[in-house]
C-alpha positions in Angstrom: 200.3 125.1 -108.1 196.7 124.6 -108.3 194.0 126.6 -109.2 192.5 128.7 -106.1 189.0 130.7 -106.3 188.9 134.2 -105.6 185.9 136.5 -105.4 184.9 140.1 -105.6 182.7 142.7 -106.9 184.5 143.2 -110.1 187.0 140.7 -111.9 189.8 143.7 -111.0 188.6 143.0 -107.0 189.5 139.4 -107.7 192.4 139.7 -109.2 193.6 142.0 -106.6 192.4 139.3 -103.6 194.5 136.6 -105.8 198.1 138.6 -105.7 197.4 139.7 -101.8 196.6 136.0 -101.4 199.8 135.0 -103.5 201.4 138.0 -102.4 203.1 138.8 -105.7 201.8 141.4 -109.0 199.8 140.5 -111.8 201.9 139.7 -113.9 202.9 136.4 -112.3 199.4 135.1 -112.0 197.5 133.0 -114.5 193.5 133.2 -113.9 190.3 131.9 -115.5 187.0 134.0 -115.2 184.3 131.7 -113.9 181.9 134.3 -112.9 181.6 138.2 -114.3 179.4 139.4 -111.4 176.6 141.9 -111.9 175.3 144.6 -109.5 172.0 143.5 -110.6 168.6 145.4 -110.9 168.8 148.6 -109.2 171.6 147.4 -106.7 169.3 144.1 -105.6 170.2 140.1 -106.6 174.4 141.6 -107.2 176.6 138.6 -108.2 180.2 138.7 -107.4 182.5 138.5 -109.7 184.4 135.0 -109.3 188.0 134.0 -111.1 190.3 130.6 -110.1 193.8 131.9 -110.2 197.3 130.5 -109.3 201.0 131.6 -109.2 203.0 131.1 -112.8 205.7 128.5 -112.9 208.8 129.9 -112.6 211.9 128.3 -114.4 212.9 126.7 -111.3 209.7 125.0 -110.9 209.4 123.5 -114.2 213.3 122.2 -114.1 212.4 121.1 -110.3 209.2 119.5 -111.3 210.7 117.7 -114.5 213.6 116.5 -112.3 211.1 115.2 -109.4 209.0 113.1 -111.8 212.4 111.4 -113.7 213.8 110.8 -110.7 210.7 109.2 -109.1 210.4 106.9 -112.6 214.4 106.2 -111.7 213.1 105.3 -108.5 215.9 107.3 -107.3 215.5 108.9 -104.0 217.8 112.2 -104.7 216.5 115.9 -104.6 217.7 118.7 -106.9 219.9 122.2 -105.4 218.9 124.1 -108.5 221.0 127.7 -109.1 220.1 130.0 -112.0 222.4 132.5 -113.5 220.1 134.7 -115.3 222.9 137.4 -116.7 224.8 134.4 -118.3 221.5 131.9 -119.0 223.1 129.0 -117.7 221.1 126.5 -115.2 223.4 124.9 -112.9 221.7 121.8 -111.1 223.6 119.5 -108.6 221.6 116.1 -107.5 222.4 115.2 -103.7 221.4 111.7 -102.4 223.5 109.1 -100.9 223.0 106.8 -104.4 223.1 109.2 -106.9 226.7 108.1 -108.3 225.0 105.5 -109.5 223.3 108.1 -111.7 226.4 109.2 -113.5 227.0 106.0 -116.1 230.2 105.0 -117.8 232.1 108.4 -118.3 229.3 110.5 -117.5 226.7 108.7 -120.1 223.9 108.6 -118.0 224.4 112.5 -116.9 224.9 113.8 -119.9 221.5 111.9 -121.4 219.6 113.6 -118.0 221.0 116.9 -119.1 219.9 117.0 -122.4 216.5 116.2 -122.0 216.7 118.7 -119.0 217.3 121.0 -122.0 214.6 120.4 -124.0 211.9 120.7 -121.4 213.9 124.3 -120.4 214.0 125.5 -123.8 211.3 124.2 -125.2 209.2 127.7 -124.5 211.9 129.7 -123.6 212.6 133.0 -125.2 215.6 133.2 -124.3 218.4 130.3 -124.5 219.2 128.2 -121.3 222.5 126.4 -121.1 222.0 123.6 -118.9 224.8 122.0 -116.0 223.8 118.5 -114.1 225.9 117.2 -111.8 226.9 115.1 -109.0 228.8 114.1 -106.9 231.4 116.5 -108.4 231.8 114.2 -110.7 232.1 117.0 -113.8 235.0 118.3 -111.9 236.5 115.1 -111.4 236.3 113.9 -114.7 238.0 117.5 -115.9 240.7 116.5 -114.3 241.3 113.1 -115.9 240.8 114.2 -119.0 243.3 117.5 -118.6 245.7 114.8 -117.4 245.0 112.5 -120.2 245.6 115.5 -122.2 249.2 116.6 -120.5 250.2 113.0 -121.0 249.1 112.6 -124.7 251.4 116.3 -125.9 254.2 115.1 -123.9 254.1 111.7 -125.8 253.7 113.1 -129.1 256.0 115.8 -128.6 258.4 113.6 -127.9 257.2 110.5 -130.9 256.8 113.6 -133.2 253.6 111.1 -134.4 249.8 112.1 -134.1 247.7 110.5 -131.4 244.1 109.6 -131.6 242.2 109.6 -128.4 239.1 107.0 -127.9 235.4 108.8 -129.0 234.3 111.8 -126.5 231.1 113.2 -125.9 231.5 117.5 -127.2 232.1 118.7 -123.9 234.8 116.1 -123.1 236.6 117.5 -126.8 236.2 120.6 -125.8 238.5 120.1 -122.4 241.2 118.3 -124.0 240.7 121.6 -126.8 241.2 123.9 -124.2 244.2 122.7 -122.4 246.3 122.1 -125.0 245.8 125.0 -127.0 248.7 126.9 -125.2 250.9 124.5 -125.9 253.3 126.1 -128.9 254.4 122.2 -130.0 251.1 120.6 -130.9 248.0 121.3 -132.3 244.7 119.6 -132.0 241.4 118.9 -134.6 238.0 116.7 -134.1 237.9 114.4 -136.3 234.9 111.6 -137.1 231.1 111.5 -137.2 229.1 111.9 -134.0 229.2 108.9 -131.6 232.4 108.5 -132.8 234.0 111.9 -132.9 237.8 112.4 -131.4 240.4 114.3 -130.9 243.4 114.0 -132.5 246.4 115.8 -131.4 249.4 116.6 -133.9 252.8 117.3 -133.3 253.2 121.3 -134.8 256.1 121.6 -136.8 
């Protein structure tokens, strides 16, 4: 938001004509005092005091405007439903426009690259720690589900071979599915194994 002026005969006047203008407290305005204001000799020549305020950024705006201007480089016409979970710190954003699947990259490349330097502008003065969730076109949810089916199929083989299977390289969070589903399973076991790109899974055959 830009910079507004407000006046009155104290700064404290101003300040007060900036949150009835903004119509929030004090303590979500940023201001700049460009005039103190004097009541002058004996009461005559008074200046008013003078300030240029405007509303803080919330989270929301700084993810929203970050979002806007990548998108716009992108050339991408898509905007951004942005939900923030402030109990659990977790930022869930979901990109809607008719050609945003071609955001999404081979397996979710593109996506994940979006998200993590959504991170780093989110956290970068944070105090506290904001996970962050892009999306679209459900494709997070889709892509669970291939790689919990993947999963299903790859115990079933080993348990049945008895032999370890190593999956192709996944990004952390695709690990940590195939982690997840299999870890009820009482006949195999699974490990990471491998140096980031290249990091798998591998899942064993318990015996």
């Amino acid at each position: 938001m830009e910079y507004k002026e407000f006046s009155g005969k104290t700064v404290d006047d101003a300040i007060t004509e900036a949150q009835v203008a903004f119509g929030t407290t004090i303590d979500k305005i940023e201001y700049e005092v460009v005039e103190e204001g004097s009541s002058g000799l004996l009461g005559l020549f008074s200046k008013n005091a003078v300030i240029k305020a405007r509303c803080k950024d919330t989270l929301a705006d700084t993810v929203n405007a970050f979002i806007s201007e990548m998108l716009e480089k992108m050339e991408m016409p898509a905007e951004a439903e942005i939900a923030i979970d402030e109990e659990e710190k977790v930022i869930n954003i979901n990109l809607n426009g008719e050609d945003t699947g071609d955001l999404i990259g081979k397996r979710g490349a593109n996506l994940d690259a979006m998200q993590y330097l959504i991170s780093i502008v989110v956290n970068k003065n944070s105090e506290d720690y904001y996970r962050v969730k892009l999306d679209t076109k459900e494709f997070r949810e889709r892509r669970q589900k291939t790689l919990e089916n993947l999963a299903k199929n790859v115990a079933s083989k080993v348990k049945k071979t008895r032999r370890k299977v190593v999956l192709e390289p996944m990004n952390p969070y695709e690990r940590r599915v195939i982690h997840s589903y299999l870890q009820a399973d009482k006949n195999v076991t699974t490990k990471s194994e491998g140096e980031e790109p290249n990091r798998r899974v591998v899942v064993f055959y318990k015996r």
